[in-house]
N, C-alpha and C positions, 0 to 999 in steps of 0.2 A: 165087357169093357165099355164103360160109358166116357161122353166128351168130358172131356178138361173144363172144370171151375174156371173163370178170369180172375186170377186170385195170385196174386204173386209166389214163387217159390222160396226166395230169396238165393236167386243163384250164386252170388259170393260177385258177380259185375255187374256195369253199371254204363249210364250214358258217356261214361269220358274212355271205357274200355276199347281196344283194337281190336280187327278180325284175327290178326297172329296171336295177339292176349289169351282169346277164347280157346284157341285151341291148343294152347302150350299144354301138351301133356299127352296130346290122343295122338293115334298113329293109325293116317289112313291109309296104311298102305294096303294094294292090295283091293280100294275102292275106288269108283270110280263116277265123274260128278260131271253135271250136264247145269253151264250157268247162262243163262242167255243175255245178250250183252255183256260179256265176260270181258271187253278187255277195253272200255272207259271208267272213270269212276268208280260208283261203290261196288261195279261188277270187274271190273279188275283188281282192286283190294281183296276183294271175298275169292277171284284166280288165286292172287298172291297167296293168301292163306291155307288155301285149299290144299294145292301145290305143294306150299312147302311142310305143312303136315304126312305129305305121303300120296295125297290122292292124286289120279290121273285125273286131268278136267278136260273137257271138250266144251269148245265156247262158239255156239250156232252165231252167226255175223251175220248182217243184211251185208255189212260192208266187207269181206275177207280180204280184203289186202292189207286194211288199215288196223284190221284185227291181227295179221300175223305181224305187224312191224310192232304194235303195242307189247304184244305179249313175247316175239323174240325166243321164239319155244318155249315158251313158259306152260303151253297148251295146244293138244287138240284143235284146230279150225276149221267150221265147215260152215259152208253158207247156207240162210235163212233167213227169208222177210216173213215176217212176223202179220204184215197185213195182207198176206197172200197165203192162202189155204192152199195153195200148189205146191209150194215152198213148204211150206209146214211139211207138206205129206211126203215131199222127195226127203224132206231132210231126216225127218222119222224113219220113214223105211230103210233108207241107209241105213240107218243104224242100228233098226233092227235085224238087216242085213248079216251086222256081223256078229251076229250071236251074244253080244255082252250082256250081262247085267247090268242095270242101272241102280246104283244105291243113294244119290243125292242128285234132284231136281231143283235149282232154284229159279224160281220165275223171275228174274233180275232186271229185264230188257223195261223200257217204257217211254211213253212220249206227256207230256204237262203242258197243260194251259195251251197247244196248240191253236193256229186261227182255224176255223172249220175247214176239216178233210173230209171228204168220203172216199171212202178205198173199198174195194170189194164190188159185192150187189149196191153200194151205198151207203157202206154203214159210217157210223161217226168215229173216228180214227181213232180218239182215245181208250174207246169200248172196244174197237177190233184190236188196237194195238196190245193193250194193256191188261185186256182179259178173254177177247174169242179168241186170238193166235194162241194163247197160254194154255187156257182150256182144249183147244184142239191138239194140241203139241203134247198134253199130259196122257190125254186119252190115246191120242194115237199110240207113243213111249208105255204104254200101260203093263205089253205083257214083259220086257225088261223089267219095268218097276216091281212088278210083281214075283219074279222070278225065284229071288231067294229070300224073301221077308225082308222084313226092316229095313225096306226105302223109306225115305221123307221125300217131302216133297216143301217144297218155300216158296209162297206169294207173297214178292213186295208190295203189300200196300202202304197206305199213307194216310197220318194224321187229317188230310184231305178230304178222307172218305167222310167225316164230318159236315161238309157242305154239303151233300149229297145221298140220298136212300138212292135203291133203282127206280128210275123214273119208268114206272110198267105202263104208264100210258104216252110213252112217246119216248121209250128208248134209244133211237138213233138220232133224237133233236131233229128230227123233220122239223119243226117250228121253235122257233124263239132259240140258235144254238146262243149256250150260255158256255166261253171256255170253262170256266172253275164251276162249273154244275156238271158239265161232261166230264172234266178228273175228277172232282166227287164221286160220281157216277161209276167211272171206272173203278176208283178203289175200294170202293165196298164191294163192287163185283170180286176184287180179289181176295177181300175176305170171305166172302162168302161160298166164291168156290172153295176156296180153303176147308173150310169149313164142312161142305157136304161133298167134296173128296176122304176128307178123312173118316168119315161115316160111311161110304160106299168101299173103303180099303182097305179098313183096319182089319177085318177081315183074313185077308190076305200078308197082313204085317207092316202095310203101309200107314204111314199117318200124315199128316199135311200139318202146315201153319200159315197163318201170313203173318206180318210185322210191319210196325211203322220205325222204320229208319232213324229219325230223326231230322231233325235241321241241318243240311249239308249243301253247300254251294257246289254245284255239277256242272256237264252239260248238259242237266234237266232242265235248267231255266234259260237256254238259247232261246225260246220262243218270247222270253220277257227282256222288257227296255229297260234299261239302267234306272230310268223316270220312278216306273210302276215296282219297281223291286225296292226300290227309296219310300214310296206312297204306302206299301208295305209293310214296313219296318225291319227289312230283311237286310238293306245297307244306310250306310248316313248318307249326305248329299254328297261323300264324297266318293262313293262306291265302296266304303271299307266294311265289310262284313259284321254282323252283329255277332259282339265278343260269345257268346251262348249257342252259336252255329258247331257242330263240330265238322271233324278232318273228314275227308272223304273213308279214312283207316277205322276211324270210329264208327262214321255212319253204317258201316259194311260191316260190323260183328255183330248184330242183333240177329242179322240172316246167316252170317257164318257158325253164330250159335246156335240157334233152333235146326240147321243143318246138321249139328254137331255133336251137340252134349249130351253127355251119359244120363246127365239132370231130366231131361226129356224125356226118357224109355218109361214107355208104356202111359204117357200124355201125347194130345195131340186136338186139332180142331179148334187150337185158341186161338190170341191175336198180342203179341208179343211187344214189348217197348223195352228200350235200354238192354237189353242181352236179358228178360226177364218176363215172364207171362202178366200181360198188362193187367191193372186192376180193373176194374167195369166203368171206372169214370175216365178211363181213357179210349172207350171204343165205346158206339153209338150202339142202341139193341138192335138196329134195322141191319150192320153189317155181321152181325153173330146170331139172327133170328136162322132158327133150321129148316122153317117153312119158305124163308125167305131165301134161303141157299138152296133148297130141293127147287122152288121153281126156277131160282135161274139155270140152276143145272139142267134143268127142261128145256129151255127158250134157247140155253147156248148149245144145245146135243143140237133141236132144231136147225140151228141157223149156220151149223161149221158142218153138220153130217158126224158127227166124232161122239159117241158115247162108248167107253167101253164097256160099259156095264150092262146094256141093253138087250 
């Protein structure tokens, strides 16, 4: 079984499609789905979906309070910071605790353009947020994932990742932090784990993906001024959204699909756009290089302790 072509399928949807759209038809019941940051944004719409297809979701929170009044049972809630490898590992074990299987991981959770954080030993917040907390979280979840074949597993990345290869000579921004060089940074890191998870799983009947979302006004862009989001082109001067943005419902089905579809059995390792395996002029070769995904899979086993495959 070799990776997946970046080569469209022609799934039958498209950039204007919903997460419930995607799934109208499947019935997961009976399965059960672990979405981090589950219950703002495009990770509560992809709950929503989820949910109401059949599956039971469990949605890991930094914040659990404000996660069980969003979701209102709509899910699962258990706490987890994502830039604490402590957390990671309590919130894993518990759940390996209770013996489930895990058949759908979506790496959902994420921080943008942040001002410089260090969290951890040091590291640069958007790398530890948005892709070591992930990577360790996957790895730890691994003998769940593994258990009865056919998990997936979903990395949100981003059109972003464009700005950015891995910067291997100065990965945490010790010098010059640049915010949209470190979300660059970080989401190639998520393709690329993507990428050389599903090479290390498939194996065992797991496959991975990441995806770029789309244009979606969130709480992703709390760290940006009204000013800089204008200077952008992302609103007019009067704060009113550029008409080509979609809903948060839309933004959320390219991951509730590659989560999802029947269309995907027995692909895996790509890098996804509009509910549809992107073609090669929408992702950079640095975030889908295999050499370039084995080493960081190396650098991040290194720096979290978490390889499962080792």
């Amino acid at each position: 079984m070799t990776t997946t072509a970046q080569h469209s399928i022609g799934s039958g949807f498209g950039a204007h499609s919903t997460a419930r759209e995607v799934v109208t038809g499947i019935d997961l019941s009976g399965r059960l789905a672990i979405v981090t940051g589950g219950y703002a944004g495009l990770g509560l719409e992809t709950t929503r979906a989820l949910a109401g297809a059949g599956a039971h979701v469990v949605v890991p929170a930094r914040r659990p309070a404000a996660a069980r009044e969003a979701l209102d049972g709509l899910a699962e809630v258990a706490e987890l910071d994502l830039a604490d490898l402590e957390s990671v590992r309590r919130f894993a074990d518990a759940f390996l605790d209770t013996g489930r299987s895990l058949d759908i991981l979506i790496n959902n959770a994420g921080v943008m353009a942040c001002p410089e954080t260090r969290v951890g030993p040091g590291w640069e917040a958007q790398f530890a947020v948005n892709h070591l907390g992930h990577h360790a979280l996957a790895n730890r979840l691994w003998p769940a994932l593994a258990r009865d074949g056919g998990a997936r597993v979903i990395a949100v990345s981003s059109a972003g990742h464009m700005r950015s290869g891995i910067r291997w000579e100065d990965v945490q921004f010790t010098r010059g932090y640049d915010k949209w060089l470190a979300y660059g940074q970080a989401k190639t890191a998520n393709a690329l784990f993507a990428r050389h998870l599903d090479t290390l799983g498939r194996g065992a009947g797991v496959r991975a993906f990441s995806l770029h979302p789309g244009p979606i006004m969130t709480t992703l862009q709390r760290h940006l001024a009204a000013q800089e989001m204008a200077e952008l082109g992302w609103t007019d001067a009067h704060g009113t959204v550029r008409a080509d943005f979609k809903t948060p419902a839309q933004g959320a089905a390219t991951q509730t699909w590659a989560a999802t579809s029947p269309q995907l059995a027995g692909e895996g390792g790509v890098y996804c756009v509009d509910c549809d395996i992107a073609g090669p002029e929408s992702v950079r070769e640095w975030a889908t290089d295999p050499e370039q995904a084995a080493r960081l899979w190396t650098l991040s086993a290194e720096l979290t302790g978490q390889d499962a495959f080792a």
